[in-house]
Structure formats: structure tokens, C-alpha cells
C-alpha positions as CSV (number, residue, x, y, z in Angstrom):
1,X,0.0,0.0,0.0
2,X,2.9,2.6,0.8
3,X,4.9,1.9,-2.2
4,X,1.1,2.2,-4.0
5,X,0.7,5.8,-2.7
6,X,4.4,6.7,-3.2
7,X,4.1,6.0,-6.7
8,X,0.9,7.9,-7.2
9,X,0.7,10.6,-5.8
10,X,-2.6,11.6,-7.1
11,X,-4.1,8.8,-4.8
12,X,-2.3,9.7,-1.4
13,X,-3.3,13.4,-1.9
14,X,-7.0,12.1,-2.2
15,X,-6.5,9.9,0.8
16,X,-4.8,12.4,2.9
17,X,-8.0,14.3,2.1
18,X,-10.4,12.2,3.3
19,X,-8.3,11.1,6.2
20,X,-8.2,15.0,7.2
21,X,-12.1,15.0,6.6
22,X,-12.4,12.3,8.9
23,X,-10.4,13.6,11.7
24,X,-12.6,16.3,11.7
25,X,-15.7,14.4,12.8
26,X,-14.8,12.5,15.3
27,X,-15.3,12.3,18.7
28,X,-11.6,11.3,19.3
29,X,-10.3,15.0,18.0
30,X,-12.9,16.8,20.0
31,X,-10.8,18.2,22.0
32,X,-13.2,20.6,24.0
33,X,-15.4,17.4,25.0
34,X,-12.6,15.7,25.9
35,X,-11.2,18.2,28.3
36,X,-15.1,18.4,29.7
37,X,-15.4,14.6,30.4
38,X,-12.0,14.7,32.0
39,X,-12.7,17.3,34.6
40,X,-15.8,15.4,35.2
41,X,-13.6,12.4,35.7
42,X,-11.3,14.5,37.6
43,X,-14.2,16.1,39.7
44,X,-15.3,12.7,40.7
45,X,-12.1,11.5,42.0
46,X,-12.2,14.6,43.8
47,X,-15.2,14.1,45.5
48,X,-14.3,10.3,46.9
49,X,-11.1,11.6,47.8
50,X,-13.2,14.3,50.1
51,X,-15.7,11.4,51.2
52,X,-13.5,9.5,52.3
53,X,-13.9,6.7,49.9
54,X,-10.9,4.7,48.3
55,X,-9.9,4.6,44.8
56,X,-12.4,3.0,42.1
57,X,-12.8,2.6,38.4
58,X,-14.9,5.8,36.8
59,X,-16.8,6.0,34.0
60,X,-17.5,9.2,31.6
């Protein structure tokens, strides 16, 4: 597949494109969501801390 693209360039343009597109839209690049759920995360952890309770898996 690399040498593919190296040889045409054409096509790794087009993919770079729709890689870019992609990357975009999705929920992994959000970055302002992301930084929400973690300081909900963090807020949580916070709040056992203060009650007293131990460590514990957390879910978003």
C-alpha cells in the first residue's frame, strides 16, 4: 500500500483528504469534549477523595 501511494501521488493526496475529513468528525479529535469529560472524571475523584472513599474505576 505505501509503495502504491508513493508512486501515485494523485491517490495519497485524495487519501490524505479524506483522512483529514475524517479527523474532523470525530469524537476522538474533540478536544473541548474531551477536556469536559475529564474534569468530570477529575471532579469525581475529587469528590471520593473528600468522602472518604478509596480509589475505584470511573466512567464518563
Amino acid at each position: 500500500m505505501a509503495v502504491g501511494y508513493y508512486k501515485d501521488r494523485a491517490a495519497l493526496k485524495a487519501r490524505r483528504r479524506k483522512v483529514e475529513a475524517k479527523t474532523l468528525s470525530r469524537g476522538l479529535f474533540d478536544l473541548q469534549r474531551y477536556t469536559r469529560i475529564l474534569k468530570a472524571l477529575f471532579a469525581q475523584m475529587a469528590k471520593r477523595h473528600r468522602d472518604g472513599l478509596p480509589p475505584d474505576h470511573l466512567f464518563a
